[in-house]
Wavefront OBJ file of the C-alpha trace (Angstrom):
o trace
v -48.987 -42.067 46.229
v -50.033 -40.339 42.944
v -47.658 -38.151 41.667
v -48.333 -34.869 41.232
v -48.237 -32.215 37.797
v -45.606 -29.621 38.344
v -46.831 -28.482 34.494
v -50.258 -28.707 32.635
v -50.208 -26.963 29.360
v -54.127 -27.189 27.696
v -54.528 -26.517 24.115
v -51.732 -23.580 23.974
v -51.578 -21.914 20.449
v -49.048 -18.994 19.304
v -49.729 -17.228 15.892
v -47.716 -14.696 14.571
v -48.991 -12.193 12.180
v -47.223 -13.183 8.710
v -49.318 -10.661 6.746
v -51.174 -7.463 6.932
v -53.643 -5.860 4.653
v -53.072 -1.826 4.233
v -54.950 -0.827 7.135
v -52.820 -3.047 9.407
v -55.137 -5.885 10.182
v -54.026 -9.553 10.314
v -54.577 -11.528 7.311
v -52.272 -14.286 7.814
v -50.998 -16.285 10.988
v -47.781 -18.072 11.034
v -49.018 -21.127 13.174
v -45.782 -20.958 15.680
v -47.185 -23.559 18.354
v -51.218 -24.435 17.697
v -52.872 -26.860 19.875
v -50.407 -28.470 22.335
v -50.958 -30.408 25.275
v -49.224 -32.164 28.009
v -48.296 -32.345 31.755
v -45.199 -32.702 33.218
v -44.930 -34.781 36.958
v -42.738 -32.855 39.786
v -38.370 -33.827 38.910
v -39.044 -35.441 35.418
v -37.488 -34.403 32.538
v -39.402 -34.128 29.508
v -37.145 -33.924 25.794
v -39.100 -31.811 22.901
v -37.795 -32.471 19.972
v -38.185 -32.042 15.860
v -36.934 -30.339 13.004
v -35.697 -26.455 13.168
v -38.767 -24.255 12.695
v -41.020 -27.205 14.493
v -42.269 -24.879 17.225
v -40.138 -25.921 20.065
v -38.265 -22.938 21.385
v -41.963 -21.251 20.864
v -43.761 -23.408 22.932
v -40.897 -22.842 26.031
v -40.959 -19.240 25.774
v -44.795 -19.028 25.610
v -44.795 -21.485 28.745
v -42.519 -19.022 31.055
v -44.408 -16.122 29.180
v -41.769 -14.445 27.418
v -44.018 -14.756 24.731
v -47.718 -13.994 24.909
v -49.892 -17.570 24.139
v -52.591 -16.778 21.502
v -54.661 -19.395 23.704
v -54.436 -21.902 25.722
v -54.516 -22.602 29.287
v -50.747 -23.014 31.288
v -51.571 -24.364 34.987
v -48.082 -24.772 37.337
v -48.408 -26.412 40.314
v -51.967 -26.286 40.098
v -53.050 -22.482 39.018
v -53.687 -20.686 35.850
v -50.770 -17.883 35.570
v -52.948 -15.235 34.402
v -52.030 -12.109 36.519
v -48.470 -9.603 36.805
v -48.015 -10.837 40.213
v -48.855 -14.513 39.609
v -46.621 -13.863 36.601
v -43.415 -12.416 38.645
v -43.726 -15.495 41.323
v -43.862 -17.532 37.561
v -40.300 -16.308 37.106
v -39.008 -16.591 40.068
v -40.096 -20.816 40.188
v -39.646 -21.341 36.550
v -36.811 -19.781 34.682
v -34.921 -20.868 31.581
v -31.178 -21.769 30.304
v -31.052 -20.012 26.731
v -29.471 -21.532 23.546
v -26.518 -18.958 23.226
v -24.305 -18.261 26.103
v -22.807 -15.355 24.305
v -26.313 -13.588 23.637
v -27.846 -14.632 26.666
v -25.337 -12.777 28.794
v -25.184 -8.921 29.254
v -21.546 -7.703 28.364
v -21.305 -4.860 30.324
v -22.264 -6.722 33.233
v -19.759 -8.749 35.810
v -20.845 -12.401 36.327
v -21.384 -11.476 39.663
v -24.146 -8.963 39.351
v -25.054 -11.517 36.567
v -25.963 -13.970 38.784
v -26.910 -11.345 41.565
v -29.432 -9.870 39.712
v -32.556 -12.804 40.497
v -31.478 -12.310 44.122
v -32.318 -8.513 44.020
v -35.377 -8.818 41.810
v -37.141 -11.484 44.127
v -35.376 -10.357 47.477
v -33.802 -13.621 47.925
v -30.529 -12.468 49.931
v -29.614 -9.237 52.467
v -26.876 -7.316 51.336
v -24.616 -9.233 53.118
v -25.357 -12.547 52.184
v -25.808 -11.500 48.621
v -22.107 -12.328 47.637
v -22.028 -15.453 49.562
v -24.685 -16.918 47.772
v -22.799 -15.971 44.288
v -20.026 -17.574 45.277
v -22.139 -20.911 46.086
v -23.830 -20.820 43.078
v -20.718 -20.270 40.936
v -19.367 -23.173 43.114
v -22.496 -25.032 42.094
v -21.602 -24.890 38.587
v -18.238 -25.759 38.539
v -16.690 -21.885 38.953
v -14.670 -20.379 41.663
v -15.468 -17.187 43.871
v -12.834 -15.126 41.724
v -14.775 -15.476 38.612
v -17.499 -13.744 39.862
v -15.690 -10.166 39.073
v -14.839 -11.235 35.656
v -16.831 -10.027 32.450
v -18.444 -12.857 30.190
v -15.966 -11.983 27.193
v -13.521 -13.905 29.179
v -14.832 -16.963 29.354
v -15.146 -19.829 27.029
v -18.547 -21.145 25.180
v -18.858 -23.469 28.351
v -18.321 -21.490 31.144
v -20.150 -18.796 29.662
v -23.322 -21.480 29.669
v -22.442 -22.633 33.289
v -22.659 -18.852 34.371
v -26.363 -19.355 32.657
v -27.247 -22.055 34.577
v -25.976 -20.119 38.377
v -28.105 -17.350 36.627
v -30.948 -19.482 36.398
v -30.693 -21.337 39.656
v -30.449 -17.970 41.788
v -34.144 -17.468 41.892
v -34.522 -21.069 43.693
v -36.489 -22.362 40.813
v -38.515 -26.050 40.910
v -38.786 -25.683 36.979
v -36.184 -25.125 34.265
v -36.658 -24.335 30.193
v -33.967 -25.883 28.920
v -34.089 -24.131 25.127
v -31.795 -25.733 23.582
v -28.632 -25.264 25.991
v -25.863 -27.412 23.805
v -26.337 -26.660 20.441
v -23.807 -23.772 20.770
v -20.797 -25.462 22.684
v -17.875 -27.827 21.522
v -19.139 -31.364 21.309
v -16.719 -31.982 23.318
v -18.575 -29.876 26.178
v -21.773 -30.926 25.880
v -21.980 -34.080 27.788
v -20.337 -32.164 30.559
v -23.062 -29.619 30.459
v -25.903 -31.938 30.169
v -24.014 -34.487 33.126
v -23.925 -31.067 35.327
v -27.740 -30.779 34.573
v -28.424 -34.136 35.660
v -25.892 -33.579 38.969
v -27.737 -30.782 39.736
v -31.538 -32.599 38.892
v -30.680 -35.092 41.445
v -28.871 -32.868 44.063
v -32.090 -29.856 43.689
v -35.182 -32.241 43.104
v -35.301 -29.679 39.268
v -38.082 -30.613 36.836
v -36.828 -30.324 32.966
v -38.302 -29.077 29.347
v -35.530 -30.131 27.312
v -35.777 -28.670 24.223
v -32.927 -29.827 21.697
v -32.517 -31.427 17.829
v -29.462 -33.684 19.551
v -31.905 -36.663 19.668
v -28.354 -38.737 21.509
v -28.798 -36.607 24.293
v -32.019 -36.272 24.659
v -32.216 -40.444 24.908
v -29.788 -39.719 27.585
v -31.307 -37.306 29.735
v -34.863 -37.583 29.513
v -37.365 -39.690 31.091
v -40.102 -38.725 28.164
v -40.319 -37.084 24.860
v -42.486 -35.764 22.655
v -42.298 -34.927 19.256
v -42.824 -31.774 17.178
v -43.669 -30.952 13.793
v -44.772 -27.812 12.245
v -46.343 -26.525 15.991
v -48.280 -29.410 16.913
v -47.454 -32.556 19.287
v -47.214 -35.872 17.002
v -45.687 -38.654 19.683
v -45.217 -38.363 23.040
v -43.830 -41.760 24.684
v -41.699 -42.526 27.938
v -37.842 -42.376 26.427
v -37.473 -46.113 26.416
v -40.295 -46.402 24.318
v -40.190 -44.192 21.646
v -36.884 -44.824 20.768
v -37.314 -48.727 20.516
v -40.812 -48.575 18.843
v -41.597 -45.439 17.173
v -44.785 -45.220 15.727
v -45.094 -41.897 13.770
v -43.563 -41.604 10.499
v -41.970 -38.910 11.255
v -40.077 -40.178 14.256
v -39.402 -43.192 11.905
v -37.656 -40.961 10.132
v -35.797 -38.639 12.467
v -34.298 -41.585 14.837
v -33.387 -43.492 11.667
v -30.527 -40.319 11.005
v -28.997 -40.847 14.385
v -25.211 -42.306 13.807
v -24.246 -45.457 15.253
v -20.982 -45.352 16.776
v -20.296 -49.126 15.156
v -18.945 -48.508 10.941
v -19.991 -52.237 10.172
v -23.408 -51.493 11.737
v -23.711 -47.878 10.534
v -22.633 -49.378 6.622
v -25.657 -51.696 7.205
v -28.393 -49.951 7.837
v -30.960 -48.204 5.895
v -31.714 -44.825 6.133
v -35.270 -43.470 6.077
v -35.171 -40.469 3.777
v -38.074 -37.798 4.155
v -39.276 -36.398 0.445
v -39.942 -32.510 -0.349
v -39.296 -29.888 2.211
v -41.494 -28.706 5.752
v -44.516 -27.085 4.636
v -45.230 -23.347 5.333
v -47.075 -23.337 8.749
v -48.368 -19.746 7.105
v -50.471 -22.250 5.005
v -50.851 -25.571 5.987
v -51.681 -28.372 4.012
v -55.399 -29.774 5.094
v -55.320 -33.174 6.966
v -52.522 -34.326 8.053
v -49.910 -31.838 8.166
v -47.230 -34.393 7.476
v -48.862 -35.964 4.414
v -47.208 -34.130 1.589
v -43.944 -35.875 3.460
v -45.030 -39.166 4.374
v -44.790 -42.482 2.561
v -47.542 -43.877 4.219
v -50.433 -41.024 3.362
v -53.650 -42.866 3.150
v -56.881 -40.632 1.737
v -58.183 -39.837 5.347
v -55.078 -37.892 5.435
v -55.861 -35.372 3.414
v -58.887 -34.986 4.788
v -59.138 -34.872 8.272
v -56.445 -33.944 10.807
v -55.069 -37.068 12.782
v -55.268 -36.469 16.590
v -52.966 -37.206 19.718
v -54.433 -40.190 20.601
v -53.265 -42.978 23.337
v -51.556 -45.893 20.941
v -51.585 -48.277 24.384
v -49.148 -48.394 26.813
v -49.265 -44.811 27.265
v -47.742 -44.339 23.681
v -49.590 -40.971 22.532
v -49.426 -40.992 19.034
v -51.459 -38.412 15.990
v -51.164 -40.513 13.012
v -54.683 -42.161 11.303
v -51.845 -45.288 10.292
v -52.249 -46.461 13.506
v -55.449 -45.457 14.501
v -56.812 -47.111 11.682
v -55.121 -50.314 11.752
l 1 2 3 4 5 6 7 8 9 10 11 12 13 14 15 16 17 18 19 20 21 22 23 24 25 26 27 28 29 30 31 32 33 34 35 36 37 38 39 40 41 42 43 44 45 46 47 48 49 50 51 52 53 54 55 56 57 58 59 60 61 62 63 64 65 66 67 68 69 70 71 72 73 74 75 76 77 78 79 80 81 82 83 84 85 86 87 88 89 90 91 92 93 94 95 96 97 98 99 100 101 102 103 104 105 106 107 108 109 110 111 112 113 114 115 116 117 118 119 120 121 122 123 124 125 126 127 128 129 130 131 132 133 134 135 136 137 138 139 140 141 142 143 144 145 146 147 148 149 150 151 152 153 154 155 156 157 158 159 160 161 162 163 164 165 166 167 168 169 170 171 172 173 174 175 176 177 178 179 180 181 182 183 184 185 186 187 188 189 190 191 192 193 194 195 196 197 198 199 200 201 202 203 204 205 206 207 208 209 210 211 212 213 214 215 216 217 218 219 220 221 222 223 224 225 226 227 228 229 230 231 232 233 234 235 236 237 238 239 240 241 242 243 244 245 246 247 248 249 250 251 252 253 254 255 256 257 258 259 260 261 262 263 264 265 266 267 268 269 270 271 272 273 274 275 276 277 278 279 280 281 282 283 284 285 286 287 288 289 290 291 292 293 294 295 296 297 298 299 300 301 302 303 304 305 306 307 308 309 310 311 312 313 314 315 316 317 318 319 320 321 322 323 324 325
């Protein structure tokens, strides 16, 4: 039986005006996210990764609608989200786990109005059960019921994120942005945060955007990823795959900076080291928008603009290198 797409994101773009002339019109985009596309099957998890500034937190909150999409087409389960009310029952199947647990939560708030809060927006719980269900998702998490009258000041990094994550599973969702939930906590931390995802993946049937730079954990908890740079998709390969046999430059080049935990192995090995900086996406190079980095750049590079293309073996790849070989 086929599998179906929880996710189907079509050509989405998000500009942001970078300049203005003196009547206030555009005159400049900053290319955020332009031209992405994938699907996503029903409990996967899919890992977006690249460099800061890439596009990847953009393309998440464009996805739940936080922010506006320029263009593009975003089906879930089937249907475009293009109304308020298809755009409330949005929110209340997809929701996200932000990168900061101290910004994320409001500080005048207990965690158990917190956590309440989906419940009374969506209707999920009478009055009476509504403290019940707190408790079970605070329970969930790793919490106990007595937390849920305590203010988010007095809780560590950790617990603070773990009080995201009851937040986000209140409204019942089938989807979850993850936007980058680690990069704020104690190493030490994060594998327990990202082994309480998985827990709860298995025990809830969740589907996963993971968006994170930790390209360890991603390995670790994702079935597929896909690669960013400067807003547009340049690999997308199951997990397995991409990280034996990377085909982009650019992924060449990002896997080759992860640590191995062995010093006699980690003295060995050579390091692939990227030239110049990222390029303004305000004004992109033409071509390729890797070139000006690459080792490889061939002519065709500058010239025309290399597209996702299937490299076999379902190994999606935008790089003329190895379309061209």
């Amino acid at each position: 039986m086929k599998q179906e797409n929880i996710l189907e994101v079509r050509n989405l773009k998000k500009y942001f005006t970078a300049r203005t002339d003196f009547l206030g019109r555009p005159t400049a985009y900053l290319k955020a996210v332009d031209d992405v596309s994938f699907s996503m099957k029903k409990g996967e998890t899919l890992g977006l990764v690249g460099e800061s500034g890439c596009g990847k937190s953009t393309t998440g909150r464009s996805i739940i609608k936080l922010y506006k999409p320029t263009a593009g087409e975003i089906l879930f389960n089937g249907k475009v989200i293009d109304s308020p009310a298809e755009e409330k029952q949005l929110r209340q199947s997809m929701q996200m786990i932000f990168q900061d647990p101290y910004a994320s939560l409001n500080p005048r708030m207990t965690v158990g109005d917190i956590i309440g809060e989906p419940l009374d927006i969506h209707g999920l719980a009478t009055a009476g059960e509504r403290g019940q269900r707190i408790v079970e998702l605070l329970q969930m998490v790793g919490l106990n019921a007595e937390h849920a009258n305590r203010f988010p000041h007095e809780f560590s990094g950790g617990q603070r994120q773990r009080i995201g994550i009851a937040r986000a599973l209140a409204s019942e969702p089938s989807f979850i942005i993850c936007d980058e939930p680690i990069s704020a906590l104690d190493v030490s931390i994060q594998a327990q945060v990202v082994n309480l995802l998985k827990s709860l993946q298995e025990k809830l049937g969740l589907t996963y955007l993971f968006i994170a730079h930790d390209l360890a954990m991603v390995k670790h908890i994702s079935n597929r990823v896909a690669v960013m740079y400067l807003g547009k998709i340049v690999e997308l390969a199951q997990t397995r795959e991409l990280y034996s046999t990377p085909q982009h430059p650019y992924t060449q080049a990002l896997l080759s900076a992860i640590p191995i935990p062995d010093p006699a192995l980690e003295a060995k090995r050579e390091r692939i080291h990227l030239v110049g900086d990222v390029h303004s996406p305000i004004n992109l190079p033409l071509g390729c928008a890797f070139r000006p980095r690459c080792h490889y750049a061939m002519p065709i590079c500058a010239e025309q603009e290399p597209l996702l293309m299937d490299a076999g073996a379902s190994h999606m790849v935008a790089c003329h290198i190895i379309h061209n070989m």
